[in-house]
C-alpha positions in Angstrom: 120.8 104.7 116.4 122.2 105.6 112.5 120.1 105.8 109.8 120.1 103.3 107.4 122.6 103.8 104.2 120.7 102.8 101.3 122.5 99.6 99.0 123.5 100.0 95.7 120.3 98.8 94.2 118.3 101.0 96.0 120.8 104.8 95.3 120.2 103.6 91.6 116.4 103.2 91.6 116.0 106.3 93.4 117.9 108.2 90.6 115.9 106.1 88.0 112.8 107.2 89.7 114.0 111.2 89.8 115.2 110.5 85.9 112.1 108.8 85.2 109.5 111.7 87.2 112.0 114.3 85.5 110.1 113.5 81.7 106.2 114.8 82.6 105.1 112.2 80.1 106.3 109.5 81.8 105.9 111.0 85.5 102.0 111.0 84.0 101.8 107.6 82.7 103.8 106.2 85.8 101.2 107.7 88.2 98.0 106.5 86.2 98.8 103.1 85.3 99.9 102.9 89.4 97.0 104.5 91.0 99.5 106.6 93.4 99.4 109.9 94.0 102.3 112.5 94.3 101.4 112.6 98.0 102.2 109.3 98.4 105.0 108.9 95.8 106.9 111.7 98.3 106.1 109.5 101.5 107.5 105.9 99.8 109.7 107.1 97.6 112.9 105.1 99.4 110.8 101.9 100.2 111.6 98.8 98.0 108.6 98.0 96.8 107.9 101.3 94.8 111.5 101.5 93.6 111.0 98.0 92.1 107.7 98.7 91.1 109.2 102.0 88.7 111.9 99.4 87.6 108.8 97.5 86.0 107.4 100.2 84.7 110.3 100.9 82.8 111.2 97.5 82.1 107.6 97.0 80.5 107.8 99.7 78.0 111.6 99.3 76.9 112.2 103.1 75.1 111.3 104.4 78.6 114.1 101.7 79.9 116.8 103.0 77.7 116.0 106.5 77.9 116.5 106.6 81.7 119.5 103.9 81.0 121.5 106.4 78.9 120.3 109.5 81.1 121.8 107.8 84.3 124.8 106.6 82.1 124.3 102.9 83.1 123.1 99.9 81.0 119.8 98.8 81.2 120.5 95.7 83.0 121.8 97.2 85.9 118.5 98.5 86.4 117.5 95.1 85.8 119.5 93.7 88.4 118.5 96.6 91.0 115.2 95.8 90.6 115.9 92.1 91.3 117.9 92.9 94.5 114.8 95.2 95.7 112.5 92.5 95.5 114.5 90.2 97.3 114.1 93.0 100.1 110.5 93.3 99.7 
């Protein structure tokens, strides 16, 4: 049996959420307001729901949004959109 490639949506969140982890303030403010721990954000880190749910976090402070944006070299819709197509996966 293959492994599952990941879609589009999903390659981008999981470089938002390494871009994202990569600033400690935000790594710290992601993992408070969520209540997960680094454990656990190792074990789901490819699941839909957690890559949509790091979407949101960015999306609901927008600086944060932009800054990974312009660090991944992609416009802040497309993140948008990702996070869309994850939740229709959920």
């Amino acid at each position: 049996m293959a492994d599952a490639q990941p879609t589009d949506a999903e390659a981008m969140a999981l470089i938002a959420l390494a871009t994202a982890l990569s600033d400690e303030r935000r790594a710290r403010r992601f993992l408070d307001l969520t209540g997960i721990g680094t454990d656990e954000l190792r074990a789901q880190a490819g699941q839909p729901a957690l890559l949509a749910a790091l979407i949101r976090f960015l999306e609901a402070h927008e600086p944060d949004l932009l800054a990974v944006a312009e660090t991944m070299g992609v416009k802040p819709e497309a993140l948008v959109t990702a996070r869309r197509e994850l939740e229709e996966t959920e």
